[in-house]
Residue, then its C-alpha position, 0 to 999 in steps of 0.5 A: x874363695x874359689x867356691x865363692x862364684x858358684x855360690x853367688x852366680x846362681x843366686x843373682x841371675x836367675x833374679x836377674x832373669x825374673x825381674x826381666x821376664x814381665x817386661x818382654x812378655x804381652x798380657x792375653x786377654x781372657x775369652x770371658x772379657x773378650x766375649x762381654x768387651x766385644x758385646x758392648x763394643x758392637x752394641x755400641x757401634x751399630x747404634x752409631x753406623x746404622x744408617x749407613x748400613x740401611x742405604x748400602x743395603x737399599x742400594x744392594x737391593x735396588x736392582x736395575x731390572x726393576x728399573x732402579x727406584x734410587x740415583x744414588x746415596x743421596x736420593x736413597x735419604x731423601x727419599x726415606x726421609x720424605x717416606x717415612x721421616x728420619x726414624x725410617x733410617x732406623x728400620x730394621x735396627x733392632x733386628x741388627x742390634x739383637x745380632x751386633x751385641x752376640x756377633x762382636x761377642x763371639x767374634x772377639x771371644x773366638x779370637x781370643x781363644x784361638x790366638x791364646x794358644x798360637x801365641x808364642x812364649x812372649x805372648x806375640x802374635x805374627x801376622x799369619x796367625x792373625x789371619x788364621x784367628x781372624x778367619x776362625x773368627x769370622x766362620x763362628x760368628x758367620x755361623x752362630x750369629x750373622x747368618x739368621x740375623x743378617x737374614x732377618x735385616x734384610x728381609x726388614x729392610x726389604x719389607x719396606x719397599x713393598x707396597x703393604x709392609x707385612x713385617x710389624x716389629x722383630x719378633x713378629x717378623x721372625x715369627x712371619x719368616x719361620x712359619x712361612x719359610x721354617x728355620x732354614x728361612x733364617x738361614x739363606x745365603x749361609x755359605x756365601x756369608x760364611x765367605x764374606x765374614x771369614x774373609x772380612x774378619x781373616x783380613x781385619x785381623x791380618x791388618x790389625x796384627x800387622x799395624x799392631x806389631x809394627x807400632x810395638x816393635x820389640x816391645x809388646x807390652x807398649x800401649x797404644x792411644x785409643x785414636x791410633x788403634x781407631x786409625x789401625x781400625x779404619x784401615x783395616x775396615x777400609x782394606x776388607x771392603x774392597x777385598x770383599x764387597x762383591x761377597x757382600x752383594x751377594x750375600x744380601x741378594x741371597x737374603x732379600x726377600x727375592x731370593x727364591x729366584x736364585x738357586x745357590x750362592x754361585x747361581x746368584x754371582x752369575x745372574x748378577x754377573x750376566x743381567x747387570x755386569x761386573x760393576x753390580x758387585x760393587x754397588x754400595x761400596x761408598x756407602x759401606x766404606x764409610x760404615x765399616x771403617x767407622x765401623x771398625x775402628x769404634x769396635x776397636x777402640x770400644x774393645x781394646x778401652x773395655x779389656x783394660x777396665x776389666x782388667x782391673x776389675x776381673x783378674x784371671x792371671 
């Protein structure tokens, strides 16, 4: 008799212990289905946003030395519309879908990768390292992605403000822009678009985490309905832009096809500063808060319902 609890507890607890383990512990999300969940969710979404996008970066370009050709959001559409029909909201939309698909792709796959390996033993991740990945994140696609093909909106974009546009197609305008300026034309304003996306994705992903965390409480596994992961989105997207739109200004300055006349990132931020005033560093804000918290709750809402499709179809465990 008296061997008889040595015998039974060791048999039953660590049953106990297996069956309760599951239940406490969050699934991670391999890079591989983060990098192909990420690309249709980008995809997607800039085909979506995109006239948003052309108007905010209109406005941006829209210096008011030149004087100024637009009153606001509004006489920025119509004026395009009157000019070129609806199609002229599209310009420049294949050289940002080209970098939409790959820039979500590294994005999400980059922060898959590096949040894997802070997570803790529940697979939960606290807020700090959410803004740790997030900026991780944000410096990759900066770097491999958004810079060249940022580069290459913008001068579109701005082409067709010039009198005789000389930009025919994406190919062709890339061609144009390395033979004239070489590869280094496709990379201006690198350092002030590794800010920008460092900090927009170091944001985004702090206030995803947090929102995400909140909700689940002490259960990680707890799904959550597509429309609250839009609303956790749309916040997130909506605190970014007001942390860091004056970054966006710039960076778009440093990419126009006027950029010559600046010599670096913090040359522009002065000559901004001195000939326009502090409010030029938020011109466009209006219409690049709609986009981008549009923007990133489709992204988001895209992602999180592809990662579970593949999930059932692609098993990595």
């Amino acid at each position: 008799m008296s061997g008889q609890p040595r015998f039974v507890s060791p048999f039953y607890r660590p049953r106990c212990l297996a069956a309760a383990a599951p239940a406490g512990k969050a699934k991670l999300t391999h890079p591989g289905k983060a990098i192909l969940a990420g690309g249709i969710a980008g995809g997607i979404e800039i085909c979506i946003t995109f006239p948003t996008e052309y108007v905010k970066t209109q406005l941006q370009l829209d210096e008011k030395a030149n004087p100024p050709k637009y009153r606001g959001i509004s006489d920025c559409v119509k004026q395009t519309v009157n000019g070129h029909g609806v199609r002229g909201l599209y310009r420049g939309l294949s050289s940002l879908l080209y970098g939409s698909i790959p820039k979500a792709a590294v994005r999400f796959g980059v922060f898959e990768f590096i949040s894997n390996k802070m997570r803790d033993e529940n697979g939960r991740l606290n807020s700090t390292q959410g803004l740790l990945c997030g900026l991780g994140a944000g410096v990759a696609e900066a770097v491999i992605v958004v810079c060249p093909m940022e580069t290459v909106k913008v001068k579109f974009i701005h082409d067709q403000t010039s009198a005789n546009p000389k930009y025919k197609g994406f190919f062709h305008g890339v061609r144009e822009i390395i033979r004239v300026e070489g590869l280094k034309g496709t990379y201006q304003g690198l350092t002030a678009t590794v800010l920008k996306q460092g900090s927009n994705q170091a944001i985004r992903f702090y206030v995803m985490t947090s929102l995400r965390n909140w909700y689940k409480g002490d259960n990680p596994d707890k799904s959550i309905n597509p429309l609250i992961t839009g609303m956790f989105g749309a916040v997130a997207g909506a605190v970014s832009v007001f942390g860091n739109t004056p970054l966006d200004v710039i960076k778009t300055r440093m990419q126009g096809l006027e950029a010559k006349k600046y010599k670096s990132t913090l040359d522009c931020a002065v000559k901004i500063m001195k000939h326009e005033g502090p409010k030029a560093f938020y011109k466009g804000t209006v219409p690049r808060l709609g986009r981008v918290c549009m923007d990133v709750a489709i992204v988001f809402i895209i992602y999180e319902e592809v990662v579970k499709v593949l999930n059932k179809v692609w098993k990595t465990d």
